[in-house]
N, C-alpha and C positions, 0 to 999 in steps of 0.2 A: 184846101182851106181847112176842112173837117181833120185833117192830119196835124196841121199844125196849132191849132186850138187843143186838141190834144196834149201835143206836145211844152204848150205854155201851160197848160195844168201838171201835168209832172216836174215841168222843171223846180218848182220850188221847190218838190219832193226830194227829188233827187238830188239837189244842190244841198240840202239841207242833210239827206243823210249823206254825200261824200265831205259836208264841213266835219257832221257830228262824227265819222270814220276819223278824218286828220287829227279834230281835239282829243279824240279819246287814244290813238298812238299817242299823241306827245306827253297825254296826262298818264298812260303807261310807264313811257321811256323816264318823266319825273317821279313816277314811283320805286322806278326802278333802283334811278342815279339815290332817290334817298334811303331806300333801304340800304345799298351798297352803303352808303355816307353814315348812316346807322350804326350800322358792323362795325365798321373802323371805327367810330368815338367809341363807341363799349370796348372795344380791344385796348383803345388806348387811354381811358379811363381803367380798365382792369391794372393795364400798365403802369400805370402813373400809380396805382394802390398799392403795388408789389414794391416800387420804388420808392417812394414813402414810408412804406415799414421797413425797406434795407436801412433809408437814412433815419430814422429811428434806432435802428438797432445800433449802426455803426456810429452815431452821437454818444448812443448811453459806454458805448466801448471806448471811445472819447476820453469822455468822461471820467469813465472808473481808471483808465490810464494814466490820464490827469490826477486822480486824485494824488493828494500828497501821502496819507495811509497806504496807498499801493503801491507808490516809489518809495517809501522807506523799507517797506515789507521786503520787497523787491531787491534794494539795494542789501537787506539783511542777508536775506535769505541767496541771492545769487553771486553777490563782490563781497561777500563776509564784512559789511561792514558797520558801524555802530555810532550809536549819537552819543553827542559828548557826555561824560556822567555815567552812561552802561556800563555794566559789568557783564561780561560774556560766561557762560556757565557751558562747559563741555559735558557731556557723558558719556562715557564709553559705553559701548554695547556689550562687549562681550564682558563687562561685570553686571552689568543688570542681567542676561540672560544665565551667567556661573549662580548668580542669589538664586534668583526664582527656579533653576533645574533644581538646586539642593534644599530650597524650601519644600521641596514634595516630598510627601513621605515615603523612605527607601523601601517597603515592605511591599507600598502600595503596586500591584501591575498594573501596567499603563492597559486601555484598552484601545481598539481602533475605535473613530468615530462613530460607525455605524453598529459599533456596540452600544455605545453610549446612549443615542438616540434612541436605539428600535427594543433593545435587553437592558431595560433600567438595573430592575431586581434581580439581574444574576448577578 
């Protein structure tokens, strides 16, 4: 008798700490599952921030493509072509560069650059 009077005083102990045992694994395992679940929104938040500044960038690209100032630019400068009214102005290179070689004065010697730079005054 004396044993199992006993044993009805322990049992609430014992019952008590194998509940608080079970509650505190399960409230582990949800800390667990939310820190996991954590991780991944920050990753996929970082994600979503990287992806937002592509589609930024590739709007304002868009855009300047779009523009009509870049498609004329464009169509000048790559199908030689022109709006109504232009006048097209050519120059040849190799008379701009025959002026400016005979603009220099014939006496003058040329120096190397790193004359130039580093021996002003000789």
């Amino acid at each position: 008798m004396q044993r199992f009077q006993i044993f009805l005083r322990w049992l609430p102990i014992v019952s008590l700490f194998c509940v608080g045992l079970l509650v505190g694994r399960e409230t582990w395992k949800r800390y667990e599952n939310y820190a996991q679940l954590r991780g991944r929104l920050d990753a996929l938040r970082a994600d979503m921030r990287i992806t937002a500044n592509e589609n930024r960038s590739i709007s304002k690209q868009i855009e300047w493509y779009n523009d009509p100032a870049h498609l004329e630019e464009k169509a000048k400068r790559e199908l030689n072509l022109k709006k109504e009214g232009e006048e097209v102005i050519i120059i040849d290179e190799r008379i701009v560069t025959t002026t400016t070689q005979s603009s220099s004065k014939p006496n003058e010697e040329k120096k190397p650059w790193w004359g130039v730079l580093f021996f002003r005054n000789e």
